[in-house]
C-alpha positions in Angstrom: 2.3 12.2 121.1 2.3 14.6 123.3 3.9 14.1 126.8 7.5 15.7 126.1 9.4 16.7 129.1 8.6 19.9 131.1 12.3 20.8 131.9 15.3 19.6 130.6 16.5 16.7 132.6 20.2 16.0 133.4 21.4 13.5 130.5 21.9 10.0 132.2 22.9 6.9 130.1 19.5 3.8 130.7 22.0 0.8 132.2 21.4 -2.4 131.2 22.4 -5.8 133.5 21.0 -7.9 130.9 23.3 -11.0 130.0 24.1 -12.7 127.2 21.4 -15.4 126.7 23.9 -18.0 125.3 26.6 -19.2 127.1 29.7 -21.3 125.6 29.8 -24.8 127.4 34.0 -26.0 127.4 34.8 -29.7 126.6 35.6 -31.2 129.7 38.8 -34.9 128.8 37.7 -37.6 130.9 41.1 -39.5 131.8 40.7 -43.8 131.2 43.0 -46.6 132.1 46.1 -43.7 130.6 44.5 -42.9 127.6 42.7 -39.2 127.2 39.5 -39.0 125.6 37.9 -36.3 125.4 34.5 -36.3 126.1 31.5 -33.3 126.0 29.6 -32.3 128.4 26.2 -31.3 127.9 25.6 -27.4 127.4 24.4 -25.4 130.3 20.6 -24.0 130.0 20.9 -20.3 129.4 20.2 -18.2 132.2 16.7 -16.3 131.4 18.0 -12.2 130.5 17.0 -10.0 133.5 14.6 -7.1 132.7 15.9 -4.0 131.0 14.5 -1.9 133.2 15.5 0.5 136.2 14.0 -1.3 138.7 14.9 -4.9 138.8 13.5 -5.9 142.2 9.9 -5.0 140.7 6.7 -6.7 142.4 4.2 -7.7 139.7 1.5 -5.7 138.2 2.9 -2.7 140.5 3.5 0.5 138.3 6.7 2.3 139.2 6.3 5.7 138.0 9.3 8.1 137.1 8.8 11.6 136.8 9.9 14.9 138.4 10.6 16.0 141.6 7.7 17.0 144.1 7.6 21.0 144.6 5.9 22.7 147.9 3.2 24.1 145.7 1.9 21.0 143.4 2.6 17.6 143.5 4.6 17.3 139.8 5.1 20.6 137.8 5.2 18.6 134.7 1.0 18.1 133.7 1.4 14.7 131.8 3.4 13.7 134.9 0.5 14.5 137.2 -1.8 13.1 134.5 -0.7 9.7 134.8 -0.2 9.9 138.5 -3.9 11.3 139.1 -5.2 8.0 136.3 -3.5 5.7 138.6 -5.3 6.8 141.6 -8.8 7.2 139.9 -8.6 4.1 138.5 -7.3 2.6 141.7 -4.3 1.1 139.9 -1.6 0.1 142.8 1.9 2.2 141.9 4.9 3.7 143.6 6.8 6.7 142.4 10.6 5.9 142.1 12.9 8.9 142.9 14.5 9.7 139.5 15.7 13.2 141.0 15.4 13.6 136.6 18.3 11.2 136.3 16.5 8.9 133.8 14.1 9.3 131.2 12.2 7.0 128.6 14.1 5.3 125.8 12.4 8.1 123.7 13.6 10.7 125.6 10.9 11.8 127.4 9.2 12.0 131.2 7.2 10.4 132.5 7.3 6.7 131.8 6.3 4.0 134.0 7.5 0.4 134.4 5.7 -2.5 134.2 6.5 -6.0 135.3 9.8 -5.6 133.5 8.6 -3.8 130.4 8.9 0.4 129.8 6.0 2.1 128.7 6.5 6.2 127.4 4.4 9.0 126.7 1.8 9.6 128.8 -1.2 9.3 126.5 0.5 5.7 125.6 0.5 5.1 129.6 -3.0 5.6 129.8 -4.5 3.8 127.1 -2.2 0.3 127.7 -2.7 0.4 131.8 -6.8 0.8 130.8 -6.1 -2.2 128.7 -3.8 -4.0 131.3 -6.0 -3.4 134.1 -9.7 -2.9 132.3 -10.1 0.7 133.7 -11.4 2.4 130.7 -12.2 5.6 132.2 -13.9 6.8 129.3 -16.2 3.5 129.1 -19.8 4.4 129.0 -19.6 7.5 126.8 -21.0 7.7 123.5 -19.4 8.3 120.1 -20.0 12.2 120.1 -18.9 12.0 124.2 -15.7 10.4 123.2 -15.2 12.7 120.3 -15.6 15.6 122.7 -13.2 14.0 125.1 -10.7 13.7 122.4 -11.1 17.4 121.0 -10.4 18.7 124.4 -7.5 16.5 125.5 -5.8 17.5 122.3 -6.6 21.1 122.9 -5.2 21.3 126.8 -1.9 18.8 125.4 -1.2 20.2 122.1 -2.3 24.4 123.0 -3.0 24.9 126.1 -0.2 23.4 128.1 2.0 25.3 125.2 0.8 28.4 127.2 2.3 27.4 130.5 5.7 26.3 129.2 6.3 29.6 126.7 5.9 31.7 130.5 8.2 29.1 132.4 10.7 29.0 129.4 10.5 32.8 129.2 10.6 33.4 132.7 12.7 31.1 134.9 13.7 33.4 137.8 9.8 34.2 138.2 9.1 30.2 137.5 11.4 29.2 140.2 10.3 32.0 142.5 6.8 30.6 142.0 7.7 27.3 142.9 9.7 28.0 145.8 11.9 25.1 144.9 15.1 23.7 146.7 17.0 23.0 143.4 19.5 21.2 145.2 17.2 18.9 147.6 15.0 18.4 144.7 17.6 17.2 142.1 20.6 16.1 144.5 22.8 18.2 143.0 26.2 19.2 144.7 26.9 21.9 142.7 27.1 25.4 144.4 23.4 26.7 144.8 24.6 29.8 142.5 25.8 27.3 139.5 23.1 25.1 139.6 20.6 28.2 139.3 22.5 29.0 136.5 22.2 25.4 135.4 18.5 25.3 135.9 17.8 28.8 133.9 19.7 27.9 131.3 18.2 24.5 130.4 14.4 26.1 130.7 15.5 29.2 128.2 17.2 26.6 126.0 13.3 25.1 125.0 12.1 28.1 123.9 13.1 27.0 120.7 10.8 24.2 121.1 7.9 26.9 121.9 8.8 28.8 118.9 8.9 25.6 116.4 5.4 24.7 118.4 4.1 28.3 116.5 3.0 29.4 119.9 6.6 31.2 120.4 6.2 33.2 117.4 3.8 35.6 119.2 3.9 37.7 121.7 3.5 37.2 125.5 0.3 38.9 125.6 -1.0 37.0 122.8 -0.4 34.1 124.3 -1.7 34.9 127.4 -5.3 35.7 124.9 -5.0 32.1 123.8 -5.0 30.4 126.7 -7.8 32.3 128.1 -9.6 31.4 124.9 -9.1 27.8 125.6 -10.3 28.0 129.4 -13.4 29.9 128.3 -14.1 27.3 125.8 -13.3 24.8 128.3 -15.8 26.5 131.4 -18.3 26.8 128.8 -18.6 22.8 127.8 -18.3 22.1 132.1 -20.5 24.5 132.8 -22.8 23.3 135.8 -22.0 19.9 136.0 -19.6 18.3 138.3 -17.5 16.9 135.5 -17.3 17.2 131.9 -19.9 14.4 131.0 -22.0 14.2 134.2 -21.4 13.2 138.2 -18.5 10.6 136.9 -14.9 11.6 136.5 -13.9 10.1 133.1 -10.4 10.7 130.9 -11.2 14.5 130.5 -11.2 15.2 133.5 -7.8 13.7 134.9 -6.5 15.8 132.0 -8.2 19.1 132.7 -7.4 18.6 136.2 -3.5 18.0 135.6 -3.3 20.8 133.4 -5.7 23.4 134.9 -3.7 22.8 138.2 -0.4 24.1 136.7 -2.3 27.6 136.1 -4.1 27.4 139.7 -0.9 26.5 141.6 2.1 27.7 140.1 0.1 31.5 139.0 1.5 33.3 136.5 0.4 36.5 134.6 -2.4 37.1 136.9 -4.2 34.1 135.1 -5.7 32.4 138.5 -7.0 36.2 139.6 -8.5 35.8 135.7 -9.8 32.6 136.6 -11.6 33.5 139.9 -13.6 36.3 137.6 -14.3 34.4 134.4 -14.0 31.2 134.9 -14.6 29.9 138.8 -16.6 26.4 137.9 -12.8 25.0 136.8 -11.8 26.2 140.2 -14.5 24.3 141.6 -13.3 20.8 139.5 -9.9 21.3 139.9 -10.5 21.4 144.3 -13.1 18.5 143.5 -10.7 16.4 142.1 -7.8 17.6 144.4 -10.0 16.5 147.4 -11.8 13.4 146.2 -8.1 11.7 144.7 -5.5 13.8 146.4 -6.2 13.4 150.5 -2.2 13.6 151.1 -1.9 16.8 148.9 -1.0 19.0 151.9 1.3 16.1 153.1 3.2 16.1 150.0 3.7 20.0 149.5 5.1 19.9 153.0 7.0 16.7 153.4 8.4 16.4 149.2 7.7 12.7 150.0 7.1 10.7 146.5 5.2 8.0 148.2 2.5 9.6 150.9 -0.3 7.3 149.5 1.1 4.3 150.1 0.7 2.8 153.9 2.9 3.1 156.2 5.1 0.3 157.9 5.7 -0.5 161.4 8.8 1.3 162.7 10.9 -0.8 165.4 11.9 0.9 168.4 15.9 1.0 167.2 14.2 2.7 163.6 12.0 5.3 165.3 15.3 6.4 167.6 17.3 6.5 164.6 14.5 8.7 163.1 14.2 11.0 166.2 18.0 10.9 165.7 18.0 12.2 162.1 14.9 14.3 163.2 16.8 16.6 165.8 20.1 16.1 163.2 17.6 18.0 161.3 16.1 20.9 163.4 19.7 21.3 164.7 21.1 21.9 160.7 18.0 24.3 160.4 18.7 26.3 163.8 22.5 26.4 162.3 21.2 27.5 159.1 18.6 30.2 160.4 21.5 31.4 163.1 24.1 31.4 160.2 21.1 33.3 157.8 20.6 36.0 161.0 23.9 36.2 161.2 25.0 37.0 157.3 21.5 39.5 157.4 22.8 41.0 160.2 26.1 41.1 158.8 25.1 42.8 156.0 22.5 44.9 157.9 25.8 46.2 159.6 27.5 46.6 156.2 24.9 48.5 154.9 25.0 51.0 157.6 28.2 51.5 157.3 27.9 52.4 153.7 24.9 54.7 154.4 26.8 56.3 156.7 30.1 56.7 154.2 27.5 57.7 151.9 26.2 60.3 154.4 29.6 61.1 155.3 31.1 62.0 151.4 27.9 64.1 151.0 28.5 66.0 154.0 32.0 66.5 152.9 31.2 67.3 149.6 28.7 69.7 150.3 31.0 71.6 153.0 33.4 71.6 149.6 30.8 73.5 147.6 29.9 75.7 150.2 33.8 76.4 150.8 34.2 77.0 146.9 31.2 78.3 146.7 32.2 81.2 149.7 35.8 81.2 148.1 34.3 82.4 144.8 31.9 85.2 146.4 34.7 86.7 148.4 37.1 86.2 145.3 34.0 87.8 143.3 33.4 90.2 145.9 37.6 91.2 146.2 37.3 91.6 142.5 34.7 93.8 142.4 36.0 95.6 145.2 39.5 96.6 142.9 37.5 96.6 140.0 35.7 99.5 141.1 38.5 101.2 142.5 40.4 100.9 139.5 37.1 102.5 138.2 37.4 105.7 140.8 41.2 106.3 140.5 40.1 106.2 136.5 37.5 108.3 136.7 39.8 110.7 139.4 42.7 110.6 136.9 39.9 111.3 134.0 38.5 114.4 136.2 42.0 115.9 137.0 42.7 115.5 133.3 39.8 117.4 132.3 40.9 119.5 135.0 44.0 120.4 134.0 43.2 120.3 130.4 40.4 123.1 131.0 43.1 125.2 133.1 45.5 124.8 130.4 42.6 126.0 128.1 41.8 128.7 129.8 45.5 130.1 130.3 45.9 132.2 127.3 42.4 133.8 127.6 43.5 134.8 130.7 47.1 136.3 130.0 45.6 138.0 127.3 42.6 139.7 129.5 46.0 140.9 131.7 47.2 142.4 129.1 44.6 144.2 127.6 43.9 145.4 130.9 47.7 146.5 131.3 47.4 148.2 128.2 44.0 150.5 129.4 45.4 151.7 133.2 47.6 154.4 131.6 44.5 155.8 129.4 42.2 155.4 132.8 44.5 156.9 134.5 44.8 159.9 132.1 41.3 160.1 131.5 40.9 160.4 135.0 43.9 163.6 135.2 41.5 165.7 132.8 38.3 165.1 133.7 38.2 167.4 136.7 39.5 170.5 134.5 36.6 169.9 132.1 34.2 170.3 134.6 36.5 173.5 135.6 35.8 175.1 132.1 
């Protein structure tokens, strides 16, 4: 079977108030004329064992349905829970939703399961089959042999594959599930656990079936892959609808409630762009899904805005003290909210002002730290340049010192040549000098 639970629900023992059905009768001694004798009474008739069910006030022939909580996007995010719930209304069965808030579930461990005049039935394709015997609402009556074969193919497709599909991306992806949703996790279990423990709660028990996905097969391949088969199976799907109104004609039989509660999960909870894939490729499962959704769900905008389990059934009569009391809790209400929404402005604004003030801290250590650089940056050049400066006067005294050197090592060279020129010269005066005596007396001869 196929109708396992969509989420992990929060483990909750099934109570039983059944009694024992026999009961021990004491002897009772009858006292005559002084002497006791005891005497018997006659046993008690055993009282008949109350139902083991949830709901023992139960009206007869009513299904009470137990499932998951409503979410402001779809009426149940669980198909097979929507699947039984959309039966009961096409086959005009009379039924009230009980609010489990995922307390309970089935003596096989699964949701949904409904109750019956004191008797629990599971798994949703069990569900369908006894209430069509229960209450002769075959939907699939009038089909023929290959029809009914047809039916069966595709029903085992969208519970067996297709709805695989859906849970691998919520399992996967349970921030982005939630986010889709836009679920109150603690209105919609009635949890008192703080918001940020019970998303922790929640993520962990939807990552915690993906070994579930991966014993399925379908986890064993990639995201994208699986993606490819489900649009596989909506192709195959579109092409068997095709024109018609519903699967087998202008009649909504068993396909359809299936096709409807699982095509609905893609449609209104979107994920991986598949309702944008739909719109292109296939649009006539559009068209069923809003023809189903309109024909059998009037109240479907009612319960996406109001959570309420029970929209379809009438309402009673309020008396004047109930309808004050319910304006009461009304403006109780819308005075929580305006408290909330002033407290939410308030924290925004809060940390509106507390992200300013790290922007401008921000603002304010880059300014600082620039003026740093530029200060260590200037400190450097006029360190570079001061270094420079002495370097090259180092260079010039050098190169003065290396000149005067050269200088004076050139003077020193050219001493000697110098003293001995002197000399020489010393040495010829006297001959000049005589040479110039006698040359007038040779030119006297």
């Amino acid at each position: 079977m196929t109708s396992t639970t969509e989420t992990a629900a929060v483990p909750a023992d099934v109570k039983t108030d059944a009694t024992d059905a026999a009961v021990v009768a004491g002897d009772n001694a009858v006292v005559d004329g002084g002497d006791a004798k005891p005497e018997s009474s006659p046993k008690k008739a055993a009282p008949e064992p109350k139902p083991q069910v949830h709901k023992q006030d139960f009206e007869r022939d009513v299904v009470y349905l137990y499932g998951f909580p409503r979410a402001p996007t779809i009426p149940s995010l669980s198909a097979f829970c929507l699947k039984v719930e959309t039966f009961l209304r096409v086959a005009g069965i009379k039924y009230e939703n009980v609010d489990n808030k995922v307390r309970h579930k089935s003596k096989k461990g699964q949701l949904p399961f409904i109750e019956l005049n004191g008797e629990e039935i599971a798994d949703s394709d069990v569900i369908l089959k006894e209430l069509s015997k229960k209450f002769e609402q075959n939907l699939n009556a009038g089909l023929t042999p290959e029809q009914q074969s047809q039916s069966i193919a595709f029903e085992s497709m969208l519970n067996n594959h297709t709805g695989w599909v859906v849970r691998r991306w919520r399992y996967a992806n349970p921030d982005d599930f939630l986010a889709a949703t836009q679920m109150d996790l603690k209105s919609s279990f009635g949890s008192r656990l703080p918001k940020a423990l019970l998303n922790i709660w929640f993520r962990y028990n939807l990552r915690s079936n993906m070994g579930d996905v991966i014993s399925h097969g379908l986890g064993r391949h990639s995201a994208e892959e699986v993606v490819d088969f489900g649009k596989s199976d909506l192709t195959a799907l579109s092409s068997f609808l095709g024109s018609k109104d519903y699967f087998f004609g202008k009649d909504v039989h068993q396909l359809d409630v299936v096709a409807f509660s699982h095509l609905a999960q893609f449609v209104f909870v979107p994920f991986e762009g598949m309702k944008e894939w739909m719109e292109a490729e296939t649009p006539n499962l559009l068209q069923l899904v809003d023809r189903i959704k309109n024909k059998y769900w009037p109240d479907w905008d009612e319960i996406l805005k109001t959570l309420e389990l029970n929209t379809h059934l009438p309402k009673k009569e309020l008396t004047p003290e109930q309808i004050e009391e319910q304006k009461k809790a009304e403006e109780k209400k819308a005075e929580e909210a305006r408290k909330k929404e002033e407290k939410k402005k308030e924290k925004e604004e809060k940390k509106k002002q507390k992200e300013e003030e790290k922007r401008k801290a921000k603002e304010e250590k880059e300014r600082l730290k620039k003026e740093a650089a530029e200060a260590k940056a200037k400190a450097a050049a006029e360190k570079a340049e001061k270094e420079k400066a002495e370097k090259e006067k180092k260079e010039a005294e050098a190169k003065a010192a290396a000149e005067a050197k050269a200088a004076a090592d050139s003077a020193a060279a050219a001493a000697p040549a110098a003293a001995g020129a002197t000399t020489e010269a010393a040495a010829a005066a006297p001959e000049a000098a005589e040479t110039k005596e006698t040359a007038p007396e040779e030119k006297k001869e």
